[in-house]
VEXMI-294678 format. One record per residue (C-alpha): residue in one letter; x negated, y negated, z negated. Coordinates in steps of 0.001 Angstrom, whole numbers, padded with zeros to 6 digits, always signed. Layout:
N
aXYZ ...
END
This chain:
310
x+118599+011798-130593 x+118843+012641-126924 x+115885+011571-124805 x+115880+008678-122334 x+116630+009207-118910 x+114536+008044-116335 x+115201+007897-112672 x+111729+010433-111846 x+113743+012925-114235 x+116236+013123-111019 x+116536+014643-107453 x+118318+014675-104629 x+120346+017725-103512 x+122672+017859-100864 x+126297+019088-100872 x+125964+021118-097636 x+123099+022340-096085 x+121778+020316-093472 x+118115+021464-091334 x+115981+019656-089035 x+117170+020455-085712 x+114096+020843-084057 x+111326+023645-084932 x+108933+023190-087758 x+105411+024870-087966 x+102822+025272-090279 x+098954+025642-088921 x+097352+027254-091806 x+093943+029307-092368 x+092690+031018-095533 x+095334+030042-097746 x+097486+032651-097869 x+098020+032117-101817 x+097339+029025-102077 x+098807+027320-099046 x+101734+024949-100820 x+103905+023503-097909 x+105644+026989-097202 x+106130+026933-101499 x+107803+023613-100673 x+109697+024117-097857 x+111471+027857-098988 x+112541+025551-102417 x+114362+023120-099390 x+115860+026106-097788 x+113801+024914-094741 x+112930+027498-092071 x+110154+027220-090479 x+107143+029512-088947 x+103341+029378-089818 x+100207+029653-087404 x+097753+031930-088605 x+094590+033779-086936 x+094210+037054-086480 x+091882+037767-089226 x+094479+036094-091894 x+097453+037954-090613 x+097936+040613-092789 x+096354+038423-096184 x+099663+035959-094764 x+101849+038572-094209 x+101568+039994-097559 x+102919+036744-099037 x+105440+035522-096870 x+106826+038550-094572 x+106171+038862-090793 x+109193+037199-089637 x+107496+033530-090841 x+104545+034561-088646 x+102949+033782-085523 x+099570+035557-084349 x+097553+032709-082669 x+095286+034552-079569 x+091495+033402-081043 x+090071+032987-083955 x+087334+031300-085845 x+086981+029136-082648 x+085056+026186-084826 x+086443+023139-082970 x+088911+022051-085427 x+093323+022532-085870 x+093534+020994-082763 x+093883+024229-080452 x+096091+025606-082813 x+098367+022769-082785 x+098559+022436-078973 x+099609+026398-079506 x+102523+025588-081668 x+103494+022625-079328 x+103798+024595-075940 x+105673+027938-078068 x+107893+025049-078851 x+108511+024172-075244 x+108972+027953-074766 x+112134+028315-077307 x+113151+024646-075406 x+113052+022523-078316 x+112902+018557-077062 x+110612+017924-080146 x+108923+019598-082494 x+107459+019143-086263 x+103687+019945-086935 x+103153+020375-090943 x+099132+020903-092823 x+099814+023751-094859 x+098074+021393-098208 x+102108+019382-098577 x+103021+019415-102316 x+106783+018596-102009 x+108814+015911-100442 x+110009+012891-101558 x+112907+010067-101109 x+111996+006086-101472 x+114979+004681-103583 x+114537+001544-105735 x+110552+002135-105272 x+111204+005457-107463 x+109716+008535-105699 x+112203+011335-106083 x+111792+014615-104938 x+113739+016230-102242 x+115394+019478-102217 x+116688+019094-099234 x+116089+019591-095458 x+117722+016167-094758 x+114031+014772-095413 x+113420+016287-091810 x+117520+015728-090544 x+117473+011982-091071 x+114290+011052-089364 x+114932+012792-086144 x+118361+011655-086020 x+116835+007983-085984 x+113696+008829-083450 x+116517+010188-080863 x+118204+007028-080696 x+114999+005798-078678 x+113316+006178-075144 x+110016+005326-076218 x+109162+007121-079518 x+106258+009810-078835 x+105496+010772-082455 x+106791+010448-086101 x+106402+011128-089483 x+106501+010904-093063 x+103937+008603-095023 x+101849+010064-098110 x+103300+009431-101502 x+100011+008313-102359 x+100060+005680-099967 x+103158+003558-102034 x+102447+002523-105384 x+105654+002111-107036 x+105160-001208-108156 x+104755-002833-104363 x+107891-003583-102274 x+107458-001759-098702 x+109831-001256-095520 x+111761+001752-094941 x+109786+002059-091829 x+106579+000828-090177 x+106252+000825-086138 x+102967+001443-084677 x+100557+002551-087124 x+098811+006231-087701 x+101026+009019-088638 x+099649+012215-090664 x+099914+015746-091512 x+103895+015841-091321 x+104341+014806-087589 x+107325+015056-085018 x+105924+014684-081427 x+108270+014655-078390 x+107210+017524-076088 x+107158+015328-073095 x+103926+013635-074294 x+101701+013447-071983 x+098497+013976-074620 x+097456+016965-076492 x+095177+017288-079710 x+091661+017427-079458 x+088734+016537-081180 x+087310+018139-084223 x+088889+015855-086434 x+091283+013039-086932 x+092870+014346-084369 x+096147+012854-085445 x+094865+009669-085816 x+093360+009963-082297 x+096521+011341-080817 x+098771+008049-082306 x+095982+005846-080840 x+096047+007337-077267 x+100102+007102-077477 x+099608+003636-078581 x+096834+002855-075913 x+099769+004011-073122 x+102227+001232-074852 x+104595+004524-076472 x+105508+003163-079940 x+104809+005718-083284 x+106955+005885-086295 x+105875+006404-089831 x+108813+006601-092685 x+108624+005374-095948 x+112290+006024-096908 x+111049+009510-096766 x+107621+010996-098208 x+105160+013694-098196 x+103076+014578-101405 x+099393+015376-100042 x+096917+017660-102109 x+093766+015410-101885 x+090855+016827-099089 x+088498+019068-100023 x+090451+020160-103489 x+091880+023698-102257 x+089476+026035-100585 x+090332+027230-096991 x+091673+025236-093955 x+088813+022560-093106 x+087723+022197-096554 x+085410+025364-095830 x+084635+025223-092264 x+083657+021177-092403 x+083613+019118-095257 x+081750+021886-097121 x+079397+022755-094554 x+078311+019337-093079 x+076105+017370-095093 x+076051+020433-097613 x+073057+019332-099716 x+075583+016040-101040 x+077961+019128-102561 x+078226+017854-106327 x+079350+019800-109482 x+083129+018911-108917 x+082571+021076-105782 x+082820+017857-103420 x+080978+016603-100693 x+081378+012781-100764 x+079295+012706-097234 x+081424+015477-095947 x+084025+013061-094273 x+081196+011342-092513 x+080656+013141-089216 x+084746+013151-088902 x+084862+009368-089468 x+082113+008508-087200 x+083838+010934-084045 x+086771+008552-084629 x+084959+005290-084027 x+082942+006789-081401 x+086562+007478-079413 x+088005+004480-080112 x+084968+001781-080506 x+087846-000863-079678 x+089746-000310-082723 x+088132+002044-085224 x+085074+001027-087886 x+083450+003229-090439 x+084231+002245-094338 x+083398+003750-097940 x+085933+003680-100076 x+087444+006356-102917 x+083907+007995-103413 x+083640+009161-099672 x+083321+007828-096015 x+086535+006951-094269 x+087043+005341-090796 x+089448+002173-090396 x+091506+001575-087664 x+093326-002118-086664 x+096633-001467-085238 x+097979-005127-085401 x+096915-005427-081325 x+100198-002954-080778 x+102973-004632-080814 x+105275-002902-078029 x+108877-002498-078959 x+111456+000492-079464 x+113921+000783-077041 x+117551+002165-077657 x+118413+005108-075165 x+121339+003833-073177 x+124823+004154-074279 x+122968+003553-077890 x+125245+001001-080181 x+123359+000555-083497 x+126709-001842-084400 x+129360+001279-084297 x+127174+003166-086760 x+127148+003779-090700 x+125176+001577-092250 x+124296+004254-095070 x+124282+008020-094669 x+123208+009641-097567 x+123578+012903-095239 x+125586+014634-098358 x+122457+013974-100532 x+123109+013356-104397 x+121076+012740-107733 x+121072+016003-109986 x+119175+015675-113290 x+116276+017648-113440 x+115043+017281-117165 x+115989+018969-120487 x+117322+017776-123343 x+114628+016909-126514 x+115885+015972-129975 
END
């Protein structure tokens, strides 16, 4: 008897290749093996280039080739992925790219919302689509794809959501005027000052990223933070449930107006109200939503990926 097929047994593949259009970079430190957004993204067929420090260069190299490289000028600076980000963001400007995507290197695979099924992506139309809809605007300073995590398949959500946070998968327009900083949650900070100036954000739920949980691979800030603040709290599992604390408290202490501290999943977390911004999109001129498709599946189709069981 052949075995039932289910929806999550699928994925989407496209019938031509289609890329993002704008240059995509990975900021990545001591996860040269492990790092899994570059795994994802070479399955996609998705170029991109990853940040690394000088120390990690060759350990990098040895995985992925030089040409996927670039050699950031410091090193084991302390103050967070901000600096490296801002990096990426003006070599962007240099190769005159109008936008740019940002990627953690801690991604496990991309996904497409359909019928509140969760379907991986091989595909770089999971970048294509969203940047085709941001350039219809004026006003849209950064973008991005929510966690899977984040929709449980049995609640109904939006395609999209205006206004609200945008993480680890971003698309920034190089003529924002703001730049990362901050230690941590420095994407959350960065949506909040866009917000602050009345610039609308952009976070997809047609289109996901899968997120490896914080703290559960070894390199990036799991080592140089949550591991090292609050150390003492470090439990058998190898996590720090008070090693989110000093990130969530810089957030409220930038953004009193907005931002709270909470506990919640085992470890501190801050909480941010963004039902105060309610500016608008607007269409660039000579825009007509009316005169275009209402579907594009972009050349995307379901493939079955599952194997037959008697």
């Amino acid at each position: 008897m052949m075995m039932k097929i289910h929806l999550p047994n699928f994925l989407y593949k496209e019938l031509y290749m289609i890329n993002p259009k704008y240059p995509v970079y990975i900021v990545s430190k001591g996860r040269a093996k492990t790092g899994t957004t570059r795994k994802s993204l070479d399955r996609m067929g998705v170029p991109y280039q990853i940040a690394v420090e000088p120390q990690d260069y060759d350990d990098y190299a040895a995985e992925v080739g030089e040409s996927k490289l670039l050699l950031l000028p410091f090193s084991n600076h302390g103050d967070g992925p901000g600096r490296a980000r801002n990096w990426v963001w003006e070599h962007s400007i240099s190769q005159g790219a109008k936008r740019h995507w940002v990627l953690d290197d801690n991604i496990d695979d991309f996904y497409r919302l359909h019928k509140n099924y969760r379907i991986r992506v091989e595909s770089g139309v999971v970048f294509r689509a969203p940047e085709d809809f941001v350039d219809r605007y004026e006003n849209i300073k950064i973008a991005g794809l929510r966690y899977r995590f984040f929709l449980p398949p049995n609640e109904k959500r939006p395609p999209i959501v205006w206004n609200t946070r945008v993480y680890s998968c971003l698309l920034i327009d190089n003529d924002c005027r703001h730049r990362w900083r901050g230690r941590y949650n420095e994407d959350t900070d960065i949506c909040l000052r866009v917000l602050k100036d009345g610039d609308c954000t952009l976070v997809f739920n047609a289109f996901l990223q899968g997120k490896i949980a914080t703290q559960t691979v070894k390199g990036g800030n799991t080592e140089e933070f949550y591991h090292k603040e609050n150390a003492e709290h470090i439990n058998k599992e190898h996590y720090n449930p008070l090693g989110t604390l000093n990130k969530s408290q810089m957030l409220v202490d930038m953004h009193p107006d907005v931002a709270k501290l909470s506990w919640k999943y085992n470890r501190w977390h801050h909480h941010v109200d963004y039902s105060g911004f309610t500016q608008e999109p607007i269409l660039k001129e000579g825009v007509d939503l009316s005169k275009m498709p209402k579907v594009d599946n972009y050349g995307m189709r379901f493939v079955q990926n599952w194997k037959e069981s008697a």
